[in-house]
mmCIF file of the N, C-alpha and C atoms, coordinates in Angstrom:
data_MODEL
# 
_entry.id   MODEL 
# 
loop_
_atom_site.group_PDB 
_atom_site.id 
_atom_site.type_symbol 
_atom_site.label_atom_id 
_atom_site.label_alt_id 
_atom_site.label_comp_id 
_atom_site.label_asym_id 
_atom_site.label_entity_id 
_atom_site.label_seq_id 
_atom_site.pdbx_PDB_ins_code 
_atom_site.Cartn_x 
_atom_site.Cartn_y 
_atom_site.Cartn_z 
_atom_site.occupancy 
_atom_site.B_iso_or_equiv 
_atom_site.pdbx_formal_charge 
_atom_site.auth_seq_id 
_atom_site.auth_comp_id 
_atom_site.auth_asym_id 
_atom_site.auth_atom_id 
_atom_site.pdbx_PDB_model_num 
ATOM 1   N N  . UNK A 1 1  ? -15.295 23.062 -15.717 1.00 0.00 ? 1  UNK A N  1 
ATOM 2   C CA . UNK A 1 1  ? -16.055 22.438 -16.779 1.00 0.00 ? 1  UNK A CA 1 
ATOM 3   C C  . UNK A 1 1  ? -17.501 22.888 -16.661 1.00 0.00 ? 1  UNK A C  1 
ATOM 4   N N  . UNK A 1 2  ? -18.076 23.065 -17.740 1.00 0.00 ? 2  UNK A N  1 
ATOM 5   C CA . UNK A 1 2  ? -19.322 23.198 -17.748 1.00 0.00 ? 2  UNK A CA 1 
ATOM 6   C C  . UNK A 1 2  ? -20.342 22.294 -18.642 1.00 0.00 ? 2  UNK A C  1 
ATOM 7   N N  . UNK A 1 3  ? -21.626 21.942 -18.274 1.00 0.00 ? 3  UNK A N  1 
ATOM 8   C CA . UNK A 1 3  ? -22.703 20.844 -19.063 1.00 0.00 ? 3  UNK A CA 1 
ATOM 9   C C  . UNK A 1 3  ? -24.033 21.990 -19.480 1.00 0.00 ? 3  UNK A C  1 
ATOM 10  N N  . UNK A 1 4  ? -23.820 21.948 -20.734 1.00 0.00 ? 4  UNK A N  1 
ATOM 11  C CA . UNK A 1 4  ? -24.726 22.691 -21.111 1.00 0.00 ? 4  UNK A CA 1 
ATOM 12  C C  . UNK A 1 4  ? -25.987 22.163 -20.971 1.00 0.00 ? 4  UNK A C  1 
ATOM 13  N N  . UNK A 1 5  ? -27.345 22.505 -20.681 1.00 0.00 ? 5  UNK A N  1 
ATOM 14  C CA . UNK A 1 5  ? -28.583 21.761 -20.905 1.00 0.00 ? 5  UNK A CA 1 
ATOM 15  C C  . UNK A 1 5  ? -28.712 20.630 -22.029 1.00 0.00 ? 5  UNK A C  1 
ATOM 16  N N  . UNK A 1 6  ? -28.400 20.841 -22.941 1.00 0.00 ? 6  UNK A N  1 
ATOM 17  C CA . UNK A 1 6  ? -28.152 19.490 -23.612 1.00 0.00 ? 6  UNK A CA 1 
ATOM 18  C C  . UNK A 1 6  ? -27.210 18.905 -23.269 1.00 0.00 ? 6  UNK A C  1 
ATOM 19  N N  . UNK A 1 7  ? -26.638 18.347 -22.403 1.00 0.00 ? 7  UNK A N  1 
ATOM 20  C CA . UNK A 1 7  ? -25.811 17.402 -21.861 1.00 0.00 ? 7  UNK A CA 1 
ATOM 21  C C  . UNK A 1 7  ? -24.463 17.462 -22.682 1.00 0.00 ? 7  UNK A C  1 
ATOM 22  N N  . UNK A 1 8  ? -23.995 18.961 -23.674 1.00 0.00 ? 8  UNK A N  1 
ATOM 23  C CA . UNK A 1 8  ? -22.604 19.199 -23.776 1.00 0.00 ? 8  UNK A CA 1 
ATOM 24  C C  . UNK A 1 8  ? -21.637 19.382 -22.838 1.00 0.00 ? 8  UNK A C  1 
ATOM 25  N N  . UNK A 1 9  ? -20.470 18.939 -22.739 1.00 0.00 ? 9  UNK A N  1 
ATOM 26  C CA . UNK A 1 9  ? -19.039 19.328 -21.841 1.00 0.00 ? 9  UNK A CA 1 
ATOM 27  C C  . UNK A 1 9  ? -18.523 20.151 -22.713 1.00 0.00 ? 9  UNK A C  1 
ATOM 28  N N  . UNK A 1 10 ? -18.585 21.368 -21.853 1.00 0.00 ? 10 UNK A N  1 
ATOM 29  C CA . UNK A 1 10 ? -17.202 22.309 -22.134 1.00 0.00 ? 10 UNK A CA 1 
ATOM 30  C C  . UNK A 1 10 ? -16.008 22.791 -21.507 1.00 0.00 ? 10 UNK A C  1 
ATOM 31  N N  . UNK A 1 11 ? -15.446 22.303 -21.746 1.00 0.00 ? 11 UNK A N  1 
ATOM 32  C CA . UNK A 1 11 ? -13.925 22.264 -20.805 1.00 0.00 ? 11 UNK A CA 1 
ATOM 33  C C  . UNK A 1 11 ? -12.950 23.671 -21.337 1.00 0.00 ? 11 UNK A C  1 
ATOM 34  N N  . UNK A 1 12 ? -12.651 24.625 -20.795 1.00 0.00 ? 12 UNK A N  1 
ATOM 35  C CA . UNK A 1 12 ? -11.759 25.622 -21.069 1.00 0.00 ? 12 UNK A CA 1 
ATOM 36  C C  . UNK A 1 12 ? -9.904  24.747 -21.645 1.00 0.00 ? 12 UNK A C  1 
ATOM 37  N N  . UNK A 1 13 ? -9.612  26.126 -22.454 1.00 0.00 ? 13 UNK A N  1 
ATOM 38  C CA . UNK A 1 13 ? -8.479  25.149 -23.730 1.00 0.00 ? 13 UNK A CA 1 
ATOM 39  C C  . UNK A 1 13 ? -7.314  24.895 -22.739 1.00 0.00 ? 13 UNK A C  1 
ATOM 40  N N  . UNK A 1 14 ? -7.154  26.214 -21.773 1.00 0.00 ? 14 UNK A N  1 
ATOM 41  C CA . UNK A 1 14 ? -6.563  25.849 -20.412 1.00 0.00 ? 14 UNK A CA 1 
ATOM 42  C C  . UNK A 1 14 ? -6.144  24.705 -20.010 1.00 0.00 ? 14 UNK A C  1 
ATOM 43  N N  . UNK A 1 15 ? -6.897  24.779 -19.438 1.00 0.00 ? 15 UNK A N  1 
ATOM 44  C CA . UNK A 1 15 ? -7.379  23.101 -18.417 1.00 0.00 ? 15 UNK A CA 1 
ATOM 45  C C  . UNK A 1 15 ? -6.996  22.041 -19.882 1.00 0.00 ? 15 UNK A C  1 
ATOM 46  N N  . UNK A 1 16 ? -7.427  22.408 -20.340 1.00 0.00 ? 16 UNK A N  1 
ATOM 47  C CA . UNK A 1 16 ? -7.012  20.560 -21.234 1.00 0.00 ? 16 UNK A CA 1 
ATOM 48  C C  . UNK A 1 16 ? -5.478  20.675 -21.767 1.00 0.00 ? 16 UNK A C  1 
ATOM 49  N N  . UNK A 1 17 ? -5.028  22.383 -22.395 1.00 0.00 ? 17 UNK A N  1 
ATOM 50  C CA . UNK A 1 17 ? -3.800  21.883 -22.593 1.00 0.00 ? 17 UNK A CA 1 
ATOM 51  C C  . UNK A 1 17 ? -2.857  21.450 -21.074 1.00 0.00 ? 17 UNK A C  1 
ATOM 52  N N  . UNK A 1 18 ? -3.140  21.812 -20.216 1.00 0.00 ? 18 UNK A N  1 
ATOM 53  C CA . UNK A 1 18 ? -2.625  21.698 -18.856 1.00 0.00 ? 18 UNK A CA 1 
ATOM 54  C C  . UNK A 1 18 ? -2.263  20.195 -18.513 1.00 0.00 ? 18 UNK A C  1 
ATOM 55  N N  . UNK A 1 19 ? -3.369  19.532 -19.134 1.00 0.00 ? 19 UNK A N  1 
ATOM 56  C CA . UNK A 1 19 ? -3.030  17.587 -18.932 1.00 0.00 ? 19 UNK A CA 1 
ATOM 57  C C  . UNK A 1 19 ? -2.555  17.449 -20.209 1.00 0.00 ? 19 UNK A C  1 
ATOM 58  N N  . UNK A 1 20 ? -2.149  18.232 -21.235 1.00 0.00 ? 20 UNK A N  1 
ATOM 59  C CA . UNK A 1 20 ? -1.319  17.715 -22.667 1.00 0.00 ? 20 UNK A CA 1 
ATOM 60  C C  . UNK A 1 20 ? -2.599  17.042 -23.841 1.00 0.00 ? 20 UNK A C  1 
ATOM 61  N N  . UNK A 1 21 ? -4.109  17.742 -23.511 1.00 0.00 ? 21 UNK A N  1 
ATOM 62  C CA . UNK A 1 21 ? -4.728  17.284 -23.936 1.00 0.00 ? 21 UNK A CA 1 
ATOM 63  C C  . UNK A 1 21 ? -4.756  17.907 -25.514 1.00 0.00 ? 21 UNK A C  1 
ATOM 64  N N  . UNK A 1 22 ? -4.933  17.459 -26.836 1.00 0.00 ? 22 UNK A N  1 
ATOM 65  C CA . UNK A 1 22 ? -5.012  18.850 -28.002 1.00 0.00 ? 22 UNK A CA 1 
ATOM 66  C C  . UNK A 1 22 ? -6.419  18.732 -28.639 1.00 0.00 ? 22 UNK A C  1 
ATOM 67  N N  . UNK A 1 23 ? -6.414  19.645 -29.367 1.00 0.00 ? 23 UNK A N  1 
ATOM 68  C CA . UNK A 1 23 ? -7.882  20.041 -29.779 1.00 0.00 ? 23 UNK A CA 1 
ATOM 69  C C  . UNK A 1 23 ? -8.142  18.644 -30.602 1.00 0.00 ? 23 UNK A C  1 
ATOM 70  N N  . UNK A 1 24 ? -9.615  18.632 -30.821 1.00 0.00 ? 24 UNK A N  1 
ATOM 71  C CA . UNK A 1 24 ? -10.304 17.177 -31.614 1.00 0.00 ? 24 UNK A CA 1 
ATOM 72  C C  . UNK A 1 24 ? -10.238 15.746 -30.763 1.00 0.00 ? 24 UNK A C  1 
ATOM 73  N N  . UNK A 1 25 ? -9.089  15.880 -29.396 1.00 0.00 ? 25 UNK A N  1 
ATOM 74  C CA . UNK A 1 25 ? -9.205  14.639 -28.995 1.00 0.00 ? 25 UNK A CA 1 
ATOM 75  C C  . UNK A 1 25 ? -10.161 13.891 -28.516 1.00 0.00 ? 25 UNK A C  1 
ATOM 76  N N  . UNK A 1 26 ? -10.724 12.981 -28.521 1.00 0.00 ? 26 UNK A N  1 
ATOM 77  C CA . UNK A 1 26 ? -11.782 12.218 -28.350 1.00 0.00 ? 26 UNK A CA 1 
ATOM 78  C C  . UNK A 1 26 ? -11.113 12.127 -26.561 1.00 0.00 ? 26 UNK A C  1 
ATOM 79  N N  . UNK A 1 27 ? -12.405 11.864 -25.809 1.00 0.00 ? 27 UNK A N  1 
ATOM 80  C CA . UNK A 1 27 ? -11.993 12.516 -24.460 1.00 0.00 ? 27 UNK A CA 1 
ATOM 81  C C  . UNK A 1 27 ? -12.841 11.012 -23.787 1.00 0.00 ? 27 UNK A C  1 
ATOM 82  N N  . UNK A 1 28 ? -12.783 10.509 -22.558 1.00 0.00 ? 28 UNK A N  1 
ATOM 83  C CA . UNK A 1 28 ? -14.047 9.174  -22.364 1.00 0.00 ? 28 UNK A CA 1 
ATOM 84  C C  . UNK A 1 28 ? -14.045 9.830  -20.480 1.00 0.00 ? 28 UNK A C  1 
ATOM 85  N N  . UNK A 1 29 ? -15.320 9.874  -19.813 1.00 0.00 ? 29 UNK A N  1 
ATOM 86  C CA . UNK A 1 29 ? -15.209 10.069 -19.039 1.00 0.00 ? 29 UNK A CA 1 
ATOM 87  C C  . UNK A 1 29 ? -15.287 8.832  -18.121 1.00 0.00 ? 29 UNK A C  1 
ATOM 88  N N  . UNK A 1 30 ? -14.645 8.899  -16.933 1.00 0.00 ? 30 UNK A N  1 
ATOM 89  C CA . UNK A 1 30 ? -14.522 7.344  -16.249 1.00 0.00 ? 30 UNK A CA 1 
ATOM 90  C C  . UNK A 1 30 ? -15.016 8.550  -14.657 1.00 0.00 ? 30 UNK A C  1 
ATOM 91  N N  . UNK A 1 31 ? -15.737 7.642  -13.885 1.00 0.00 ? 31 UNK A N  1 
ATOM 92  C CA . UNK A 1 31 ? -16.658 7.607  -12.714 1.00 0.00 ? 31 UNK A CA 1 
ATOM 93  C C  . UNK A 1 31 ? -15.721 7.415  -11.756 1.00 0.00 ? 31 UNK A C  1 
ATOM 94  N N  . UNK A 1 32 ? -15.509 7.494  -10.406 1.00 0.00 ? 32 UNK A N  1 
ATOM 95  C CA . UNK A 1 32 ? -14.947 6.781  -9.671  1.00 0.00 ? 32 UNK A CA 1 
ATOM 96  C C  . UNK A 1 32 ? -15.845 6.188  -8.585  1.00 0.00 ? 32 UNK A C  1 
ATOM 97  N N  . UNK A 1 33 ? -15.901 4.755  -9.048  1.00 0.00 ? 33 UNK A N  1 
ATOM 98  C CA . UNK A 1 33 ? -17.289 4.176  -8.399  1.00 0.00 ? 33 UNK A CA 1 
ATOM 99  C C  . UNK A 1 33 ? -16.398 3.805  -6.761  1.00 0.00 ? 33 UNK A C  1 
ATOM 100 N N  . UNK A 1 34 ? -15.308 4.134  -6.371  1.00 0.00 ? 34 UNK A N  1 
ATOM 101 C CA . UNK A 1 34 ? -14.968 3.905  -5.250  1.00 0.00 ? 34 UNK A CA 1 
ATOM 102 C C  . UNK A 1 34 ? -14.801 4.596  -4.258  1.00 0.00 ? 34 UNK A C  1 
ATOM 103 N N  . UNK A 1 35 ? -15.515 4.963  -2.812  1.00 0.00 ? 35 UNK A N  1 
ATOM 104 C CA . UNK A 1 35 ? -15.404 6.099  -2.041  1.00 0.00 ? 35 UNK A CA 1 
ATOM 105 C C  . UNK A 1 35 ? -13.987 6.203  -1.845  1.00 0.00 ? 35 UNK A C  1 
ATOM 106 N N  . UNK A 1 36 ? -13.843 7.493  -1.524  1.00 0.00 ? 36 UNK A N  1 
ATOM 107 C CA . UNK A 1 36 ? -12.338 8.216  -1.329  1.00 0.00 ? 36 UNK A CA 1 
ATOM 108 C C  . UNK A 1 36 ? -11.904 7.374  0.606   1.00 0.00 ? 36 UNK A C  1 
ATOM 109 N N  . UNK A 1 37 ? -10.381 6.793  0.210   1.00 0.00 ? 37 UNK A N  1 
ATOM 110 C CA . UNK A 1 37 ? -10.442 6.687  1.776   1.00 0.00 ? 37 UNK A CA 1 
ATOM 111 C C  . UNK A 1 37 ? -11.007 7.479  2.878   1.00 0.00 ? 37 UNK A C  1 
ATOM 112 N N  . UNK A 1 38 ? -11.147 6.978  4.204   1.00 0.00 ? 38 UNK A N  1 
ATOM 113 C CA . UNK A 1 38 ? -11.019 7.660  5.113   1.00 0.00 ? 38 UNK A CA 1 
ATOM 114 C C  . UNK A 1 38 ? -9.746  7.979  5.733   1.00 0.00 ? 38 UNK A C  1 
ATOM 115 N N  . UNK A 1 39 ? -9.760  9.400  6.289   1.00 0.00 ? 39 UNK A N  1 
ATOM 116 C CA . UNK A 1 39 ? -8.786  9.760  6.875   1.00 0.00 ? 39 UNK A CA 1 
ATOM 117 C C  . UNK A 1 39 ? -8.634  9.001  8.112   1.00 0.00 ? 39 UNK A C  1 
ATOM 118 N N  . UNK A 1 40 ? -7.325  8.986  8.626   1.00 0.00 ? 40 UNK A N  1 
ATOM 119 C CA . UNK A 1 40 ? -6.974  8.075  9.356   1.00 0.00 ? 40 UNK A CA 1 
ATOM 120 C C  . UNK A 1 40 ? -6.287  8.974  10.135  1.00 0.00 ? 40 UNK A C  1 
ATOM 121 N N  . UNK A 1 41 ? -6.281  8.702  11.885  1.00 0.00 ? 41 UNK A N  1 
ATOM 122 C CA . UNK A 1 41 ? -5.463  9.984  12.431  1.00 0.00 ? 41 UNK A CA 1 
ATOM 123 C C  . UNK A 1 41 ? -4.101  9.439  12.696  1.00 0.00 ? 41 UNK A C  1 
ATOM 124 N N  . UNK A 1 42 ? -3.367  10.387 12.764  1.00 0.00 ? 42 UNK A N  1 
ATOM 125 C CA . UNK A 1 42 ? -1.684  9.598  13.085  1.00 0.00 ? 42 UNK A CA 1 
ATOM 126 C C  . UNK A 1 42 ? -1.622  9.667  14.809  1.00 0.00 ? 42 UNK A C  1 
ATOM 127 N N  . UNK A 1 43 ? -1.854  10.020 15.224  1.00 0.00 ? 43 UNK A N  1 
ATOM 128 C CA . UNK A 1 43 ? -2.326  9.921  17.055  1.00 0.00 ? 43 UNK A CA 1 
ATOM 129 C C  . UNK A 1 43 ? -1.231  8.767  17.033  1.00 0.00 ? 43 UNK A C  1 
ATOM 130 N N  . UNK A 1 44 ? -0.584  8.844  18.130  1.00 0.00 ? 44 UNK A N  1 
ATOM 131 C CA . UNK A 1 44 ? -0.049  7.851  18.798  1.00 0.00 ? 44 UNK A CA 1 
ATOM 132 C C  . UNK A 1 44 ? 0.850   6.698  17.468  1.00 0.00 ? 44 UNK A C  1 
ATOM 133 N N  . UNK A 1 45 ? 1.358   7.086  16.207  1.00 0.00 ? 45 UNK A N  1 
ATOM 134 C CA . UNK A 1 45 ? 1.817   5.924  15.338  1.00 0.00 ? 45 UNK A CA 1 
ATOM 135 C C  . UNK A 1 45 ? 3.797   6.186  15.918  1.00 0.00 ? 45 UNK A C  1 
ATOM 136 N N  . UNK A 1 46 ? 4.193   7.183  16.949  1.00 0.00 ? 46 UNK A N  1 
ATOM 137 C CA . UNK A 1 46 ? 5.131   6.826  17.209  1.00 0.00 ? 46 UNK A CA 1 
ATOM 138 C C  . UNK A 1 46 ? 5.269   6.636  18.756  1.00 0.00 ? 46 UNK A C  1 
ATOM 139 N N  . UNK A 1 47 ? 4.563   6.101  19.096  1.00 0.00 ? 47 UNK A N  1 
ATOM 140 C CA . UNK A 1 47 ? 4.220   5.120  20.889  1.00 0.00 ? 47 UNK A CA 1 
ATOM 141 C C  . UNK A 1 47 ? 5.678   4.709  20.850  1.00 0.00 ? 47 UNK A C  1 
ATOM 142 N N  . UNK A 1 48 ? 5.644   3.590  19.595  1.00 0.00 ? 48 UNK A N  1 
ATOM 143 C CA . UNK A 1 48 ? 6.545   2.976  19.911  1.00 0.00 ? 48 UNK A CA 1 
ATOM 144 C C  . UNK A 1 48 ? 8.115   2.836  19.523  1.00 0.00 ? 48 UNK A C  1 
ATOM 145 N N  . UNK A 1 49 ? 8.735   4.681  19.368  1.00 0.00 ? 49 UNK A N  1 
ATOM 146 C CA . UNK A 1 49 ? 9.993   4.784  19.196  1.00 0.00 ? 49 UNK A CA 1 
ATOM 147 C C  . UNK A 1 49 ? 10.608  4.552  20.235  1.00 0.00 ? 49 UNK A C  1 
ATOM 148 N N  . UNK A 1 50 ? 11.915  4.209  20.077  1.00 0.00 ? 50 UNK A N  1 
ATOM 149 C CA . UNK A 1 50 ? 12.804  4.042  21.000  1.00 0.00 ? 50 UNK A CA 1 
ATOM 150 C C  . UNK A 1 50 ? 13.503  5.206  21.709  1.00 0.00 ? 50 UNK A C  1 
ATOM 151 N N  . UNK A 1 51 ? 13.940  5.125  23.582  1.00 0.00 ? 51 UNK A N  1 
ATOM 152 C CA . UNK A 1 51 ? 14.426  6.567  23.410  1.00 0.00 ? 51 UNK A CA 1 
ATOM 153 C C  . UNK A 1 51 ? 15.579  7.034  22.790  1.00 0.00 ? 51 UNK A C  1 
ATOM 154 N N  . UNK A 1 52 ? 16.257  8.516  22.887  1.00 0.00 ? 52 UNK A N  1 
ATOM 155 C CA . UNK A 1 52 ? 17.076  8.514  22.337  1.00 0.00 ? 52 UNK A CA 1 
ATOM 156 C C  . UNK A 1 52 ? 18.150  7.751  22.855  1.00 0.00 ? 52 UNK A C  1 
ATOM 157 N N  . UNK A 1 53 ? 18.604  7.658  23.785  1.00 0.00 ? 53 UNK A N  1 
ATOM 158 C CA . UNK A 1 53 ? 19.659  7.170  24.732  1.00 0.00 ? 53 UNK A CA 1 
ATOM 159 C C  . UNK A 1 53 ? 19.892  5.487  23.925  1.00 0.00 ? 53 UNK A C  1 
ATOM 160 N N  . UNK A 1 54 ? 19.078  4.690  23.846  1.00 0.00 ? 54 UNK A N  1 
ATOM 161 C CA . UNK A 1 54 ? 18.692  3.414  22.954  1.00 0.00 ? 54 UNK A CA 1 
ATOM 162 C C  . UNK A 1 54 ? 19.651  3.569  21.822  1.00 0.00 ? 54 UNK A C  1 
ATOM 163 N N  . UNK A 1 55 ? 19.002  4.284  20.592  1.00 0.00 ? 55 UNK A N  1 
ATOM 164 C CA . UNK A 1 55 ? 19.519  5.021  19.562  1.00 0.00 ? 55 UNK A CA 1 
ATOM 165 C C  . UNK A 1 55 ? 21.010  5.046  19.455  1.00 0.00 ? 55 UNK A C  1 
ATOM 166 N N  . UNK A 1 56 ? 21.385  6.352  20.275  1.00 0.00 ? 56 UNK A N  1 
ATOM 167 C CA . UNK A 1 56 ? 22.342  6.957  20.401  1.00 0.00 ? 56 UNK A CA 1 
ATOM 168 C C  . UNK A 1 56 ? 23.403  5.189  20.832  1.00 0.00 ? 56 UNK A C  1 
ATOM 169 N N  . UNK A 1 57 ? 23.234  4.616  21.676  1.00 0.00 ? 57 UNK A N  1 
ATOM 170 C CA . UNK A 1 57 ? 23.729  3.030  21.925  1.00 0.00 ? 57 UNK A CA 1 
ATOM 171 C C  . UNK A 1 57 ? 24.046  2.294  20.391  1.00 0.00 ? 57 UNK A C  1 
ATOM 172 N N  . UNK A 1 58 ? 22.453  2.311  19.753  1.00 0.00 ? 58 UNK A N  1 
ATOM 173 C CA . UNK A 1 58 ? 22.615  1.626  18.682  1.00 0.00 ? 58 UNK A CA 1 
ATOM 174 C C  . UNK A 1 58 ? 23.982  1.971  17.541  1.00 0.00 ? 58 UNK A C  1 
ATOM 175 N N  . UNK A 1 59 ? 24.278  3.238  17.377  1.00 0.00 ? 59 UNK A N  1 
ATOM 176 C CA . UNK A 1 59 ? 24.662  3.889  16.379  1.00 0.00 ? 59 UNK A CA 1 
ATOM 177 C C  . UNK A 1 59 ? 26.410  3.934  17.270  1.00 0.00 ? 59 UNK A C  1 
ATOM 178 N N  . UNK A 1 60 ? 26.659  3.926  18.319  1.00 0.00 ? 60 UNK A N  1 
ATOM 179 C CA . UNK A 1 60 ? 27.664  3.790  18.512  1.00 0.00 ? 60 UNK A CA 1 
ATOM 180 C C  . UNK A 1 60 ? 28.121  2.142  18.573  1.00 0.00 ? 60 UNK A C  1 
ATOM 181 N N  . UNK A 1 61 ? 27.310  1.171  18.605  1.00 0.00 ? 61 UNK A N  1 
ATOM 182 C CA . UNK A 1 61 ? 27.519  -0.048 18.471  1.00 0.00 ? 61 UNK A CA 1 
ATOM 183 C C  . UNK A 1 61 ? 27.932  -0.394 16.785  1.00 0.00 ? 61 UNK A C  1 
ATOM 184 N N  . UNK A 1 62 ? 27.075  0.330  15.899  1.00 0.00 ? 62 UNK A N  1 
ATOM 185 C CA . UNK A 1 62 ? 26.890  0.085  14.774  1.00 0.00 ? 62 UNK A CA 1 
ATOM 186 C C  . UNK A 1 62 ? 28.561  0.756  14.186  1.00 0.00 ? 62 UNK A C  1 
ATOM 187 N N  . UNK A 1 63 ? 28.881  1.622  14.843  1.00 0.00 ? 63 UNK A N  1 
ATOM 188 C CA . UNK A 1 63 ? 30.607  2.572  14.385  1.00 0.00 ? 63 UNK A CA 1 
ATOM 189 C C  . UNK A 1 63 ? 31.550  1.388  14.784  1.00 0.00 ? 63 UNK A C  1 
ATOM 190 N N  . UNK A 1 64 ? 31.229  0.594  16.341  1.00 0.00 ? 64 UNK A N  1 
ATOM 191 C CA . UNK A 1 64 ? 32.856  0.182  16.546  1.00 0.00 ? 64 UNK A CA 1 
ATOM 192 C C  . UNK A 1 64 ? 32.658  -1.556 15.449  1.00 0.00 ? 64 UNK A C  1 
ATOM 193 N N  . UNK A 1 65 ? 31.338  -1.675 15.531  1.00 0.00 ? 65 UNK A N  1 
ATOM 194 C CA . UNK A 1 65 ? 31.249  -2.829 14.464  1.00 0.00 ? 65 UNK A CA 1 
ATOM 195 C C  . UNK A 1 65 ? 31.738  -2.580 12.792  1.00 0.00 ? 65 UNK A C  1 
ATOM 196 N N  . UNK A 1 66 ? 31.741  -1.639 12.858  1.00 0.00 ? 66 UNK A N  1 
ATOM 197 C CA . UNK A 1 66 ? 32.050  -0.553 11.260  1.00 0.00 ? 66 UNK A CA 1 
ATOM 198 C C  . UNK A 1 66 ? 33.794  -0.753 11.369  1.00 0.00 ? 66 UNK A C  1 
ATOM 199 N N  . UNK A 1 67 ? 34.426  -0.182 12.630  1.00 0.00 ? 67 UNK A N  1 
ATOM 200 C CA . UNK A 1 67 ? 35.966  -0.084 12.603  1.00 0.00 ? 67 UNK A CA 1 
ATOM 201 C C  . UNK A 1 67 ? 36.462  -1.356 12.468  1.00 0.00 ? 67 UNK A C  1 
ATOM 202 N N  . UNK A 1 68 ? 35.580  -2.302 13.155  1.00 0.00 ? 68 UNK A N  1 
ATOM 203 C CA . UNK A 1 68 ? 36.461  -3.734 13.130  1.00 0.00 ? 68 UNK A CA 1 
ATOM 204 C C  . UNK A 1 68 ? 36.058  -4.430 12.040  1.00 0.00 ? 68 UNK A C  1 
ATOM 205 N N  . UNK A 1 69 ? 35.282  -4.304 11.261  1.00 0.00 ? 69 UNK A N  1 
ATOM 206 C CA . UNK A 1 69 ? 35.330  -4.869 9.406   1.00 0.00 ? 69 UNK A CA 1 
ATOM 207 C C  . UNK A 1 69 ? 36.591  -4.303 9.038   1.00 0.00 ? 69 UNK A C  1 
ATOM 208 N N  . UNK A 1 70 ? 36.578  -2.759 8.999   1.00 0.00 ? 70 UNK A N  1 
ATOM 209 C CA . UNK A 1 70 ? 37.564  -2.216 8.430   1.00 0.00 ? 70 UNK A CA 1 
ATOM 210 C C  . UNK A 1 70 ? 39.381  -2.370 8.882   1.00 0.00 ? 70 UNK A C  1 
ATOM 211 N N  . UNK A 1 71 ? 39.175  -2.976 10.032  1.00 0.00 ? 71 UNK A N  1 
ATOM 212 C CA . UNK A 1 71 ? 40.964  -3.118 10.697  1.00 0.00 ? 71 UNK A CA 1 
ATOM 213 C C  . UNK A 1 71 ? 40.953  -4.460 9.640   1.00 0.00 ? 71 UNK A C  1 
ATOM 214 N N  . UNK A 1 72 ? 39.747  -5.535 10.371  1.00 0.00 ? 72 UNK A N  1 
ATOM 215 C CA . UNK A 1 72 ? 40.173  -7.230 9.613   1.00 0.00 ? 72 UNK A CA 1 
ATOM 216 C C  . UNK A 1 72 ? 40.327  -7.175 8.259   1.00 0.00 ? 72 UNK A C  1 
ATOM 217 N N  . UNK A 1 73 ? 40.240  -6.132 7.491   1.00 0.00 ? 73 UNK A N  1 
ATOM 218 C CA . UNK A 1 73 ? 40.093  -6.295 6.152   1.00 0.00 ? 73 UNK A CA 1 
ATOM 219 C C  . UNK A 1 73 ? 41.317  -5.301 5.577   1.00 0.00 ? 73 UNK A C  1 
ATOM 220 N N  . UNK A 1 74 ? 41.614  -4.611 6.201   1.00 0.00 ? 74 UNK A N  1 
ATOM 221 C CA . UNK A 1 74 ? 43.357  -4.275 6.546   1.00 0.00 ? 74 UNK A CA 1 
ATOM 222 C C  . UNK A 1 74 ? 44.574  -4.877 6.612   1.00 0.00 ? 74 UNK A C  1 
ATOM 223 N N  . UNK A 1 75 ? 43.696  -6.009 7.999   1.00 0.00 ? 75 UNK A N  1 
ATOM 224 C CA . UNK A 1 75 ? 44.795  -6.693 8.203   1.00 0.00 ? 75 UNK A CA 1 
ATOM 225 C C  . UNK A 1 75 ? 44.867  -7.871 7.107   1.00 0.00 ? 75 UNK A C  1 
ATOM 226 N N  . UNK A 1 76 ? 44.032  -8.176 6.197   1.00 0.00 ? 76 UNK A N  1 
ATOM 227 C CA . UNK A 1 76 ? 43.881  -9.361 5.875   1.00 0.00 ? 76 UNK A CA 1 
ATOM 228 C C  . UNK A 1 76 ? 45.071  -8.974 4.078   1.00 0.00 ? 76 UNK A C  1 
ATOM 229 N N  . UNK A 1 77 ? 44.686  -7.617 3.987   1.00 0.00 ? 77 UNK A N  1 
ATOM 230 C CA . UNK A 1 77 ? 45.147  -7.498 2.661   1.00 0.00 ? 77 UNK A CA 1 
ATOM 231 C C  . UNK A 1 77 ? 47.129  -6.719 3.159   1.00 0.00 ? 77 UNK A C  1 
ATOM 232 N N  . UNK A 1 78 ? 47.292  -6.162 4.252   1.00 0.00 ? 78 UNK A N  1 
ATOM 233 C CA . UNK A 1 78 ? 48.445  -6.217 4.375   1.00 0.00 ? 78 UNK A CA 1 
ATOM 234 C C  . UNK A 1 78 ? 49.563  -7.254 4.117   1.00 0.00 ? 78 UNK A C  1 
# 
């Protein structure tokens, strides 16, 4: 974009059709009176995974709990 000394905006046809903008549209410019976050570092946000061995427990707990819905609900409709 460019501001001419008289305080015109000229925006290339580009750039505006690019946001679906079309010629004659009345355009409003808005400020962003709010600073941009700060970056935040990810350092240390997985401290607190579990090891794998844990895991690997969980997921075989979670299968034989899986088989025995599936027998009682076998047995129930046999």
């Amino acid at each position: 974009m460019v501001v001419d000394a008289d305080g015109a905006l000229h925006v290339p046809a580009s750039e505006l059709a690019r946001h679906g903008i079309r010629a004659g549209s009345h355009l409003r410019i808005v400020t962003d009176s709010a600073p941009a976050p700060a970056r935040r570092s990810v350092r240390g946000a997985l401290a607190a995974t579990p090891p794998a061995q844990h895991v690997e427990e969980l997921l075989v707990a979670l299968d034989d709990a899986k088989s025995e819905r599936i027998a009682d609900v076998e047995q129930r409709w046999a």
